[in-house]
C-alpha beads as a LAMMPS data file, in Angstrom:
LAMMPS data file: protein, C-alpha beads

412 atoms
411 bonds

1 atom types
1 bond types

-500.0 500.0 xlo xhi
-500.0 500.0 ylo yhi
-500.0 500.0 zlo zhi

Masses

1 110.0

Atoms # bond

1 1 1 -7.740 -21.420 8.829
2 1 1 -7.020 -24.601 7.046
3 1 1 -5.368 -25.111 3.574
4 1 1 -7.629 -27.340 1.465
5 1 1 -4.796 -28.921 0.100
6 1 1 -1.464 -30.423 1.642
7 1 1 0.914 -27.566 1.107
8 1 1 3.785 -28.957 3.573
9 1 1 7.134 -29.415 1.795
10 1 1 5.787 -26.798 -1.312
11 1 1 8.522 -24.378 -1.720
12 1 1 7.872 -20.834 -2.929
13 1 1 10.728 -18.156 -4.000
14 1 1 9.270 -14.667 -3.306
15 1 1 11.487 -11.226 -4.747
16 1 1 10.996 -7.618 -3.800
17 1 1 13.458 -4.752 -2.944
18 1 1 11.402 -3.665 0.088
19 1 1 10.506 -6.561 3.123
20 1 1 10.614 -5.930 6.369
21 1 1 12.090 -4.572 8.486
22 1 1 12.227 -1.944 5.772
23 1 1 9.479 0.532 6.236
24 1 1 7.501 0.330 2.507
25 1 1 4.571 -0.382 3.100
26 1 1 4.492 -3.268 -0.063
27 1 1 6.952 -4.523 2.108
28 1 1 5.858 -4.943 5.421
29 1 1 2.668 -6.234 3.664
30 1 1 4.941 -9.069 1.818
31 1 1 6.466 -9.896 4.782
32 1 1 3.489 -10.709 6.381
33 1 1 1.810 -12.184 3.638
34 1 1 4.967 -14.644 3.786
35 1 1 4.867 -15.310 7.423
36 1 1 1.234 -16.151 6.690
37 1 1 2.390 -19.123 3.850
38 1 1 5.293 -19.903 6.275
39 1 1 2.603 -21.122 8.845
40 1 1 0.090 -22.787 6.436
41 1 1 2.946 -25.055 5.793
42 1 1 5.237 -23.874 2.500
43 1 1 8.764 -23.314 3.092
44 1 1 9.310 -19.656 2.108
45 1 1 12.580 -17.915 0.711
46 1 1 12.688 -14.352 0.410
47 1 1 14.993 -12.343 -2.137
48 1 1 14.720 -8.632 -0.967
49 1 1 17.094 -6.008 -0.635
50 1 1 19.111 -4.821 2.525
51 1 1 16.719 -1.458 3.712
52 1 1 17.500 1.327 1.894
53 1 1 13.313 2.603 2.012
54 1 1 14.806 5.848 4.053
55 1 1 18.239 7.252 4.584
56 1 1 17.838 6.153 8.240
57 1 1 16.824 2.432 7.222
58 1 1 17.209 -0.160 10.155
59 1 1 19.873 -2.533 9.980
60 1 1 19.288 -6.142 9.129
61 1 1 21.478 -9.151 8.575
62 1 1 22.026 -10.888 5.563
63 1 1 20.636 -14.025 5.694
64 1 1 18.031 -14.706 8.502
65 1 1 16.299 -17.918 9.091
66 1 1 12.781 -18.650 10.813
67 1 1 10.615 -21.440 10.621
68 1 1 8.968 -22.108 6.933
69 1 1 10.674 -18.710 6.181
70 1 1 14.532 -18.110 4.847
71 1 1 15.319 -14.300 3.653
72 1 1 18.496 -13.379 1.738
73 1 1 19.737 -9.757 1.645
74 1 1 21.418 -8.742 -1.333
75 1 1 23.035 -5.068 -2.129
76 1 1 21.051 -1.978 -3.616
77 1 1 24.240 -0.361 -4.980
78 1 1 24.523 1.413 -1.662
79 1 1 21.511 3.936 -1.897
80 1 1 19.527 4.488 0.663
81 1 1 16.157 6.682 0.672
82 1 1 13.915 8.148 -2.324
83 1 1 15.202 11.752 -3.318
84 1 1 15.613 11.925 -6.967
85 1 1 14.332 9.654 -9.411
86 1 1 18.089 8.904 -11.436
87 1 1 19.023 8.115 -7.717
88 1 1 16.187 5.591 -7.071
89 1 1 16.658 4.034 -10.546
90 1 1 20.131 3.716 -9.652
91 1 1 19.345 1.140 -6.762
92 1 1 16.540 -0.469 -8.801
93 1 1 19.115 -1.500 -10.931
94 1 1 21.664 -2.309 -8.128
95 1 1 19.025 -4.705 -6.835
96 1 1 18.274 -6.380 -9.991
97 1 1 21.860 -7.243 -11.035
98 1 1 22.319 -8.666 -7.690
99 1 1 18.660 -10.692 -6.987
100 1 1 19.756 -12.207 -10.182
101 1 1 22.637 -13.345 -8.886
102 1 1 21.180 -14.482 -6.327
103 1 1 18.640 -16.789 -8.100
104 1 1 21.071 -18.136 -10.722
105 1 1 22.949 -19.916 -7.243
106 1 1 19.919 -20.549 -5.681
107 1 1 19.096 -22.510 -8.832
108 1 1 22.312 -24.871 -8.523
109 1 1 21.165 -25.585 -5.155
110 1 1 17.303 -25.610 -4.937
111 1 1 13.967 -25.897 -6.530
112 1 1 10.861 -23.683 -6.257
113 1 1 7.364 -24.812 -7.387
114 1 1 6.441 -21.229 -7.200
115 1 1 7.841 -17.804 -7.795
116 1 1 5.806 -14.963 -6.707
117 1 1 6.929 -10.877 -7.130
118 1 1 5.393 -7.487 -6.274
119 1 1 6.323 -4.392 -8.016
120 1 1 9.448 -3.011 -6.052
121 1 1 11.164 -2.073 -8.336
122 1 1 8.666 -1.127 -11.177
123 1 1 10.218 -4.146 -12.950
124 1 1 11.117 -5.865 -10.730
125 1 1 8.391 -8.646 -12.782
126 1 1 11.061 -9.490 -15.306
127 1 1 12.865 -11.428 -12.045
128 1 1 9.617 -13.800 -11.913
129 1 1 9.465 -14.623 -15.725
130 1 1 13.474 -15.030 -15.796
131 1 1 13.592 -17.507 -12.315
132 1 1 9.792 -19.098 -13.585
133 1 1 12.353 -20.141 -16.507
134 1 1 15.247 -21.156 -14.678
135 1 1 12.970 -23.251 -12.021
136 1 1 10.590 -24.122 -14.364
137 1 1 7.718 -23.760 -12.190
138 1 1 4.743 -20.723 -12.367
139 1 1 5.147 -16.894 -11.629
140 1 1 2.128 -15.243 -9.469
141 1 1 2.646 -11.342 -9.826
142 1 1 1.102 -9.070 -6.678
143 1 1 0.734 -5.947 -8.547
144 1 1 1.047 -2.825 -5.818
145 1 1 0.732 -0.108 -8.561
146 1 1 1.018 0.500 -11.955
147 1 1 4.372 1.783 -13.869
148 1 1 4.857 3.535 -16.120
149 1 1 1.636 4.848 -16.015
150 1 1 1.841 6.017 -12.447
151 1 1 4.669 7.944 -13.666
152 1 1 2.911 9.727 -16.929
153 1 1 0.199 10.401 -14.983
154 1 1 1.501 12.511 -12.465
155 1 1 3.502 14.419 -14.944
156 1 1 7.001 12.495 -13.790
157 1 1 7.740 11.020 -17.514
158 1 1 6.545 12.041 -20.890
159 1 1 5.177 9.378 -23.530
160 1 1 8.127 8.225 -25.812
161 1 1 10.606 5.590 -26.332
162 1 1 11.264 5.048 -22.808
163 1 1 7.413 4.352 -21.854
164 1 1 6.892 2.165 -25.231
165 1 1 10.111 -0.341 -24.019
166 1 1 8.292 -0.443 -20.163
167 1 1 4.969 -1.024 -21.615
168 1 1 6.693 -4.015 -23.701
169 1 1 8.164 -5.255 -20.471
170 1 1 4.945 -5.119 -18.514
171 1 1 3.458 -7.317 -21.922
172 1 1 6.026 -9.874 -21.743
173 1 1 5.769 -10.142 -17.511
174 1 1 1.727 -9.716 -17.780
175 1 1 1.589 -13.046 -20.400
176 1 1 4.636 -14.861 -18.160
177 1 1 2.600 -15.236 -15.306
178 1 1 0.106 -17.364 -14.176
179 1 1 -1.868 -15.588 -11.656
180 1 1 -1.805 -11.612 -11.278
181 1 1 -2.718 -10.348 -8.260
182 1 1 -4.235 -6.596 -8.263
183 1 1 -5.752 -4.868 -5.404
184 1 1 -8.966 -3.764 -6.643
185 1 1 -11.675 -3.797 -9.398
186 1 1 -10.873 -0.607 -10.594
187 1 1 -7.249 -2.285 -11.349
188 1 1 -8.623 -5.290 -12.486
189 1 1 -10.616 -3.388 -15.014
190 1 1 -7.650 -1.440 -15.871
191 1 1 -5.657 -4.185 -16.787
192 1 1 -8.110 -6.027 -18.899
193 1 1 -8.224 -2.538 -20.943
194 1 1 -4.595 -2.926 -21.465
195 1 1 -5.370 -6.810 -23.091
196 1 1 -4.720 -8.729 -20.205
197 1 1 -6.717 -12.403 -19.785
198 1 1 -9.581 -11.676 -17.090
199 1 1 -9.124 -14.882 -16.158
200 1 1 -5.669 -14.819 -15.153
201 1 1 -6.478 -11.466 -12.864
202 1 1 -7.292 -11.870 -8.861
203 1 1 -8.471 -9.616 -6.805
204 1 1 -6.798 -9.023 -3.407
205 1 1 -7.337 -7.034 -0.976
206 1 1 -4.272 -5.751 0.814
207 1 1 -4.783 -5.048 5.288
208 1 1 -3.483 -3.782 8.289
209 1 1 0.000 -4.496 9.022
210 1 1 -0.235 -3.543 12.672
211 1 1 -2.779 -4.762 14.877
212 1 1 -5.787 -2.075 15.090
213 1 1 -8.417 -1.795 17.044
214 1 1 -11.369 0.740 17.871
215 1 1 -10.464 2.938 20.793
216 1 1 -11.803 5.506 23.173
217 1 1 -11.581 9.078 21.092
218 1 1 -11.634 10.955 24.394
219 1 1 -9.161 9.249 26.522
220 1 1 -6.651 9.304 24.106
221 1 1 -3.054 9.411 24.956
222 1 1 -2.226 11.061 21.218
223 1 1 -5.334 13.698 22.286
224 1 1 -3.580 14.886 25.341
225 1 1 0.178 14.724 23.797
226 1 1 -0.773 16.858 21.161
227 1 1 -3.221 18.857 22.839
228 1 1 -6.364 18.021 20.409
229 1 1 -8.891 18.577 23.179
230 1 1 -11.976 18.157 22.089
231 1 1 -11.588 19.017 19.075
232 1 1 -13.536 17.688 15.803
233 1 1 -10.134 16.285 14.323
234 1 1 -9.874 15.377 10.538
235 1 1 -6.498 13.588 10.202
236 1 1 -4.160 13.155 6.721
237 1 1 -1.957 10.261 7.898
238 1 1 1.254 9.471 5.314
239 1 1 3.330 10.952 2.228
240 1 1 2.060 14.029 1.326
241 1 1 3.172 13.617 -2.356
242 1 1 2.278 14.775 -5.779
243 1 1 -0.606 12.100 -6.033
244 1 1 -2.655 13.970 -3.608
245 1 1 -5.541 16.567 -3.840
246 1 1 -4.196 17.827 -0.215
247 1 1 -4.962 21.149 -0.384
248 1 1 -8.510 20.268 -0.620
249 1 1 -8.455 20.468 3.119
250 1 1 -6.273 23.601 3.190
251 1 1 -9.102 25.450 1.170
252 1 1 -11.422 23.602 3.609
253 1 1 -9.650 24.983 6.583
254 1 1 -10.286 28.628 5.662
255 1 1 -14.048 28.001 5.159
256 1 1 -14.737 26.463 8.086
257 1 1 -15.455 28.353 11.289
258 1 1 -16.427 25.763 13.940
259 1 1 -14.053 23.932 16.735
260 1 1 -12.409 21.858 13.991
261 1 1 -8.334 21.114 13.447
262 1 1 -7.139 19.892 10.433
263 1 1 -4.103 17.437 11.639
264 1 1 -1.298 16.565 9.019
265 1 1 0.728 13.681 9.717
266 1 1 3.694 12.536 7.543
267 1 1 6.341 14.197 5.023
268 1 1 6.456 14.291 1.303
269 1 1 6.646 16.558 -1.560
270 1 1 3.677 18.757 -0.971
271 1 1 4.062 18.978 2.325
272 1 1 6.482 22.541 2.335
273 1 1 3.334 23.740 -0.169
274 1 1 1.040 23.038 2.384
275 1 1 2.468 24.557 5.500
276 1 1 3.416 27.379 3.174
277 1 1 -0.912 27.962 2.080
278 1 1 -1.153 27.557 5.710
279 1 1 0.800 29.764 6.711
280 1 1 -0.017 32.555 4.387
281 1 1 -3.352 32.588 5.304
282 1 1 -2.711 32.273 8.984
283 1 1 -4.739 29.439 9.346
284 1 1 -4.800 28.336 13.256
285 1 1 -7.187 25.458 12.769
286 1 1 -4.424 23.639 10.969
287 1 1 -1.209 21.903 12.290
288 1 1 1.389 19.300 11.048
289 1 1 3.332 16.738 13.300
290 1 1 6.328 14.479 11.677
291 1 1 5.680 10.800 10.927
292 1 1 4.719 8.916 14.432
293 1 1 6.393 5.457 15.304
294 1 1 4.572 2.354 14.733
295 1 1 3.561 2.394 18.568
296 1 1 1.266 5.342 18.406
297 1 1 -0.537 4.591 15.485
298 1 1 -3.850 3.081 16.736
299 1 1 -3.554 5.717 19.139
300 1 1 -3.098 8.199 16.495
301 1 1 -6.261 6.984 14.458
302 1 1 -8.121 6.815 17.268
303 1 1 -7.725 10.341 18.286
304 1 1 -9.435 11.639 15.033
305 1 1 -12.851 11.937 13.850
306 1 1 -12.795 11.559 9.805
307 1 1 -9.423 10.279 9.070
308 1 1 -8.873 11.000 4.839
309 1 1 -7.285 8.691 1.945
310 1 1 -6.638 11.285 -1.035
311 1 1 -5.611 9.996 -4.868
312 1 1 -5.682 12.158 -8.206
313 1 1 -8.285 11.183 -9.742
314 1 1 -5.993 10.349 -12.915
315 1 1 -4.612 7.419 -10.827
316 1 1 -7.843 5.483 -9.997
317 1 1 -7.394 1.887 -11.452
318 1 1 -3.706 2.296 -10.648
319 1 1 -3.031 2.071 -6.889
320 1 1 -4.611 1.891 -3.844
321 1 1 -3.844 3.732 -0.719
322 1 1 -2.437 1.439 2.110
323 1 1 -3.434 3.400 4.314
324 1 1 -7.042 2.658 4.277
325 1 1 -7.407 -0.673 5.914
326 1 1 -5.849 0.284 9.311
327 1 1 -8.106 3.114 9.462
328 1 1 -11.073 0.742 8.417
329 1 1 -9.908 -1.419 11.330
330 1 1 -9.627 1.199 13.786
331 1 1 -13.116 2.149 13.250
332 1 1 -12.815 5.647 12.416
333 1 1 -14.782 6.524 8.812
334 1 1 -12.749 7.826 5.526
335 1 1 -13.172 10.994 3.842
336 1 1 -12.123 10.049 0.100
337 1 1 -10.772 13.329 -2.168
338 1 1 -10.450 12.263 -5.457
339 1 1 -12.662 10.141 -8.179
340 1 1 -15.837 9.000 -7.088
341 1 1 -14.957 6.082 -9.155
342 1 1 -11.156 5.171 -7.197
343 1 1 -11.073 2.190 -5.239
344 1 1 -11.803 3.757 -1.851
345 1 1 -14.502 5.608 -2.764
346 1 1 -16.234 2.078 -3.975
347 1 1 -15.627 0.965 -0.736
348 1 1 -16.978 4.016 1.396
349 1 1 -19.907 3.324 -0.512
350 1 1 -20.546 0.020 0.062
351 1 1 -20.144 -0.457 3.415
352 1 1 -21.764 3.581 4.490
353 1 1 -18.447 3.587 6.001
354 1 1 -17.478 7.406 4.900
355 1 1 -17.679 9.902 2.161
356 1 1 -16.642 11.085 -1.569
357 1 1 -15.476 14.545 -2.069
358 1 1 -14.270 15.222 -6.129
359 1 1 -13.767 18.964 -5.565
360 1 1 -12.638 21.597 -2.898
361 1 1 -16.202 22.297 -2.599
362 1 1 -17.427 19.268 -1.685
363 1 1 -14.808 18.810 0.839
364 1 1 -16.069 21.842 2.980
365 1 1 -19.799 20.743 2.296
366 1 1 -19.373 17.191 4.001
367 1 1 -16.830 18.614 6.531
368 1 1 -19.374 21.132 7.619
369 1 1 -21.993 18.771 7.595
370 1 1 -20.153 16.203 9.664
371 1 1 -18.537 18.365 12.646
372 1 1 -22.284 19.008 13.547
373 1 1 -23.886 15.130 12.949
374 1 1 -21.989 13.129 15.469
375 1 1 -24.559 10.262 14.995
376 1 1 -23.853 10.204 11.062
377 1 1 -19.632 9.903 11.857
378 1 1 -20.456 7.498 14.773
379 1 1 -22.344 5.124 12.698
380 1 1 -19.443 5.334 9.521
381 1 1 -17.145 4.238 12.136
382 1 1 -18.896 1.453 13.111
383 1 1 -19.511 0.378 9.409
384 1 1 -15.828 0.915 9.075
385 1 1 -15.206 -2.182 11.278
386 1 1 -17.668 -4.584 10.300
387 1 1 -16.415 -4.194 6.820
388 1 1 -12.651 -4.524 7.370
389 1 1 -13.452 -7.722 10.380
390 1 1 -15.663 -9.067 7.067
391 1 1 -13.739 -8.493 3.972
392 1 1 -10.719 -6.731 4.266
393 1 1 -8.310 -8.204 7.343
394 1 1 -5.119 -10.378 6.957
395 1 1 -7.584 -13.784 7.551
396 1 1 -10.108 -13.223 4.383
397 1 1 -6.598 -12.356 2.517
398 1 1 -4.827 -15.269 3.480
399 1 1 -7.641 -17.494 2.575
400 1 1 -7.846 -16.150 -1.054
401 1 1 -3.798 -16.076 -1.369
402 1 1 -4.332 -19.323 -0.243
403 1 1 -6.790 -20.540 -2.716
404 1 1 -5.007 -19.052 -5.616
405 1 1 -1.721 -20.769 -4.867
406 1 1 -3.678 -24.106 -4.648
407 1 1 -4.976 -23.230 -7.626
408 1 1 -1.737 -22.903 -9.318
409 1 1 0.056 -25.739 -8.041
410 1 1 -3.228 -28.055 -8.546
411 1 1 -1.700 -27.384 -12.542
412 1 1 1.782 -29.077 -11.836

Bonds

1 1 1 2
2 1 2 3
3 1 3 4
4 1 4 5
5 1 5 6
6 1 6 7
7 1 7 8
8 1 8 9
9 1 9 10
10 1 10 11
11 1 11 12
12 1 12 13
13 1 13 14
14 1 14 15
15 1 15 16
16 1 16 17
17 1 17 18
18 1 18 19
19 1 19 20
20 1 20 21
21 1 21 22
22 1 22 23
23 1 23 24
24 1 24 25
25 1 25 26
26 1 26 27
27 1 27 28
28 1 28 29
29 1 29 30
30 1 30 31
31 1 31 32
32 1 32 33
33 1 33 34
34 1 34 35
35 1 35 36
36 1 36 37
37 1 37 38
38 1 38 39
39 1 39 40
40 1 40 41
41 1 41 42
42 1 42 43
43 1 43 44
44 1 44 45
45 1 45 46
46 1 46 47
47 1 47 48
48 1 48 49
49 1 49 50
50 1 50 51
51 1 51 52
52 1 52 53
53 1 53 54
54 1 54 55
55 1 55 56
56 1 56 57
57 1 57 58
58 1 58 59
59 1 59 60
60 1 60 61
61 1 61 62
62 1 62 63
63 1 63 64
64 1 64 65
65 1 65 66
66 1 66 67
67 1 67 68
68 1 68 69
69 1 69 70
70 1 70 71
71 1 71 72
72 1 72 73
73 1 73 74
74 1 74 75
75 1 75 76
76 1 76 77
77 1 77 78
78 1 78 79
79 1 79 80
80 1 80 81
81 1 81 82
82 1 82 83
83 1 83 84
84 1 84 85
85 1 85 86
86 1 86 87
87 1 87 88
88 1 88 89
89 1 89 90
90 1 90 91
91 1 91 92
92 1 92 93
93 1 93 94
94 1 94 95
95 1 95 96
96 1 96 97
97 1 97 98
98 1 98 99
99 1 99 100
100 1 100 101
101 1 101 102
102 1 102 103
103 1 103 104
104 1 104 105
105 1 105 106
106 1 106 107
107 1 107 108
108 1 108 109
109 1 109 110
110 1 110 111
111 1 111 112
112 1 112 113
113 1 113 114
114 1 114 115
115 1 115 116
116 1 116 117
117 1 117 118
118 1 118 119
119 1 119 120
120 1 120 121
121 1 121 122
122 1 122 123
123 1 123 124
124 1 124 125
125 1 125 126
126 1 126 127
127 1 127 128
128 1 128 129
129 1 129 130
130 1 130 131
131 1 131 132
132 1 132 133
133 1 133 134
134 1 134 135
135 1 135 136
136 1 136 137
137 1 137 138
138 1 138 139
139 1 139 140
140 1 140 141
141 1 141 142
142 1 142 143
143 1 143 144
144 1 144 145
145 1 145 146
146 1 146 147
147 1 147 148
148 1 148 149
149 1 149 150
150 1 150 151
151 1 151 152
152 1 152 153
153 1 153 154
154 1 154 155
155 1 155 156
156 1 156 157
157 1 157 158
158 1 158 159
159 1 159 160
160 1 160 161
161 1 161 162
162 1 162 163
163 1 163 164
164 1 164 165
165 1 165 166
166 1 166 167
167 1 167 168
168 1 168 169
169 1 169 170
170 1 170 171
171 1 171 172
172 1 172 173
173 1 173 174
174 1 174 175
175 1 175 176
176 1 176 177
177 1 177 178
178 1 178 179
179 1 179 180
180 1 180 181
181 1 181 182
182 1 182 183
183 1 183 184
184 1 184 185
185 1 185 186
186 1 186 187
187 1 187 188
188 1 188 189
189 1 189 190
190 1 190 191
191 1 191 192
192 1 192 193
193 1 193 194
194 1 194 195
195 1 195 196
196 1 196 197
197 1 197 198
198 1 198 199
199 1 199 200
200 1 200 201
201 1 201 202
202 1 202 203
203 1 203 204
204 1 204 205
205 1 205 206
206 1 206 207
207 1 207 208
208 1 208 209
209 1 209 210
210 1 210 211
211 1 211 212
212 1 212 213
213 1 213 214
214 1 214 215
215 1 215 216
216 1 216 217
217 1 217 218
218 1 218 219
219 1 219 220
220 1 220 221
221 1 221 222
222 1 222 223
223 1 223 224
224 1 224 225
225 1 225 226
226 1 226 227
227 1 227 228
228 1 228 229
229 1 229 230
230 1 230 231
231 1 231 232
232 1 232 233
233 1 233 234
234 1 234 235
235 1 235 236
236 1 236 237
237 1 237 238
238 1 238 239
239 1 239 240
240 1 240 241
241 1 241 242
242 1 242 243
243 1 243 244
244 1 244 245
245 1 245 246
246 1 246 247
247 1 247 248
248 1 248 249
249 1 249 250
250 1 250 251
251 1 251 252
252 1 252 253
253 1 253 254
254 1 254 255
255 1 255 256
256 1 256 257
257 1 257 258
258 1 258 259
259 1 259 260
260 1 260 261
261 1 261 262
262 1 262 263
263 1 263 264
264 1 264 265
265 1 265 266
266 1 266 267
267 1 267 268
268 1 268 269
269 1 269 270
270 1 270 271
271 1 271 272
272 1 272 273
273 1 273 274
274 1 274 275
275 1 275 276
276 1 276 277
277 1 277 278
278 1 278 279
279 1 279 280
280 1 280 281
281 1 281 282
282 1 282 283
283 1 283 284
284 1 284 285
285 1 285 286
286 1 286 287
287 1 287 288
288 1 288 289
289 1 289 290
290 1 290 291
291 1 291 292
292 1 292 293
293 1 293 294
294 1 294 295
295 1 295 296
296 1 296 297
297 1 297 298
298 1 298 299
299 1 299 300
300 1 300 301
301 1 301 302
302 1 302 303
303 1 303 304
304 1 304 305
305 1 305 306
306 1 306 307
307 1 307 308
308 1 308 309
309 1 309 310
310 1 310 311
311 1 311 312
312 1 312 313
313 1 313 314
314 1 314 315
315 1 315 316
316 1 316 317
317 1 317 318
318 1 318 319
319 1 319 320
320 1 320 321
321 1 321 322
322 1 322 323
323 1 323 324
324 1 324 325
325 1 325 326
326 1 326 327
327 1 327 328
328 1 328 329
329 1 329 330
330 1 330 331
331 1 331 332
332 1 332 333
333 1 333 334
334 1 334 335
335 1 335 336
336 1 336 337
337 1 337 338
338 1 338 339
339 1 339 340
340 1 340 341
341 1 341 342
342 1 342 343
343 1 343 344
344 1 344 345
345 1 345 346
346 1 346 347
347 1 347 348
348 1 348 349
349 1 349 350
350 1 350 351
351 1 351 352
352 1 352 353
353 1 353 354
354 1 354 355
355 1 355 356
356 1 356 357
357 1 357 358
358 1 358 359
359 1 359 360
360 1 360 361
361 1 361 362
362 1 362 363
363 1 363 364
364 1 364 365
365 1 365 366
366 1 366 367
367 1 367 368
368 1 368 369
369 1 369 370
370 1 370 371
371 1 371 372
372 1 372 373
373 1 373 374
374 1 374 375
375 1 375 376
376 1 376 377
377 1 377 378
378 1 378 379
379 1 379 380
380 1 380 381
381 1 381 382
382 1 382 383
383 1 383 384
384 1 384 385
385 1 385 386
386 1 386 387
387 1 387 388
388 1 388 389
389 1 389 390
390 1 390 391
391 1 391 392
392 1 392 393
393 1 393 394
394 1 394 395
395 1 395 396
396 1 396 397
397 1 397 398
398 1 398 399
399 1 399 400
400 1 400 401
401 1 401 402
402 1 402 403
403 1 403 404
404 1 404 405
405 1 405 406
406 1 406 407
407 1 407 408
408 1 408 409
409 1 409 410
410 1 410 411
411 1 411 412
């Protein structure tokens, strides 16, 4: 893939609590979305935190150099993992105080012709308008999700003074920057609701981190591990948190009488909810496993059937499940619980690459359906494929990152 414009020598300044090798997944995308400008030619620094994602966070140095691509480590106020909220907030702010620091050196030292944030932490925005000042160059924001409104939605923070000062915030970063990325129409469409310029909004697809490919279901390593058999095996892959309609498949589970396992993968909030429901109604059709290294993951996807992306339907427009593009890539179809209007679900139905279910209901109707119409799953699965290899993998989102940032810097 070639740049249509000379980018060598361009420097860009990118800022984000989470980057690899800390395990968020906005941050392992970052890091490879940075690897990806360090090769087209920019020279790439990185402001991110030390990991602090989990309480068991690999180590990482300081300051670490690569070709095209410099990262500097700065404190989090020594937390480490996400229990609590106050906690969390308290290494938001940890990181801010000392990214800033960071930047107001860097900006004795070096120049930047363009600043680029995600959303880690919430705010973390207010970083790209403050160093778009002090480098006088333009801010591209990659917006991951959507605070606070993330938060009122899901019943974590009430409407008041706190939520009018954020929503003045996200008005002062929103008209700051030049380009904002989002990773969908639904969040496109959401943000022009709120008064932001259509013009200034991109649409970006985010992709697999890890390299996926379609596998053999059968002679699966994670089948035989595990002892899935087999087995017609819906799979739930990640956090298990407030955000998702998972006991959809829990109600599903007690419905359904055929050779069909219900496989939970991950941790999270609901999960002691879920294994409780489970276990209440002595349901043997379901089980739960802890989250799986990195290794086993194509592996893991491979072994299922329908693999599902849930999101309360109150959140469409404001994130978008990472989680769907390596499951896209490994060719297995997607079960979407939530709004038939979410991000996912416009994607299942453009491509015939899975299903829609709004309501417990309709989750045991298509899963019922599907354990007995192999052809129908076989031919989501290959959909699944053709439309991540055509729209949705780290090449076709390079080339538009690519294009916007030529865009941008065309305006110097």
């Amino acid at each position: 893939m070639d740049a249509t414009h000379a980018v060598k020598g361009r420097r860009i300044l990118v800022i984000n609590q989470y980057f690899a090798p800390d395990t968020a997944a906005s941050g392992l995308v970052l890091a490879s979305l940075c690897e990806g400008l360090a090769q087209q030619g920019f020279q790439v620094v990185v402001i991110c935190g030390f990991p602090c994602y989990t309480e068991d966070a690999p180590e990482a140095p300081a300051v670490e150099t690569n070709p095209g691509l410099t990262i500097y480590r700065v404190g989090t106020g020594g937390v480490k993992g996400r229990s609590g909220i106050r906690r969390r907030f308290q290494g938001y702010i940890g990181f801010m105080l000392a990214a800033w620091s960071k930047i107001r050196r860097l900006s004795s030292q070096e120049h930047f012709d363009t600043v680029i944030t995600a959303t880690n932490p919430p705010f973390v925005g207010l970083l790209g308008v403050m160093a778009r000042h002090r480098f006088n160059c333009p801010f591209v924001y990659i917006l991951h999700d959507l605070h606070p409104d993330i938060l009122v939605k899901t019943g974590r923070l009430h409407p008041g003074l706190i939520t009018r000062l954020w929503e003045r915030l996200n008005k002062i970063i929103f008209d700051s920057a030049a380009v904002i990325v989002v990773l969908g129409d639904r969040m496109r469409e959401y943000l022009q609701g709120k008064g932001v310029v259509g013009e200034k909004i991109e649409v970006i697809h985010n992709w697999s981190i890890q390299n996926i490919t379609p596998r053999n279901k059968i002679k699966n390593p994670f089948r035989k591990a595990h002892g899935l058999g087999e087995r017609f095996v819906v799979l739930y892959a990640g956090n298990m948190g407030i955000s998702h309609n998972l006991e959809y498949l829990i109600e599903a589970a007690s419905e359904i009488e055929e050779d069909l396992l219900f496989l939970f993968v991950g941790n999270g909030e609901k999960k002691a909810e879920l294994q409780a429901a489970v276990q209440k109604q002595g349901l043997a059709n379901v089980m739960f496993l802890p989250y799986q290294p990195d290794a086993v993951l194509n592996d893991m996807l491979a072994a299922a059937d329908v693999c599902v992306v849930a999101l309360e339907p109150e959140l469409t427009g404001l994130a978008v499940p990472s989680k769907t593009y390596p499951i896209l890539a490994s060719g297995r179809p997607i079960l979407v619980i939530g709004s038939s209007d979410n991000e996912v679900a416009q994607i299942v139905r453009q491509w015939g690459c899975g299903w829609v279910a709004a309501t417990p209901g309709q989750t045991s109707e298509v899963l019922k359906r599907l354990v007995v119409s192999p052809e129908e799953v076989s031919r989501a699965g290959e959909n699944a494929v053709q439309a991540y290899q055509q729209n949705f993998c780290w090449e076709k989102a390079m080339a538009r990152y690519m294009k916007v940032l030529n865009t941008v810097l065309d305006k110097l």
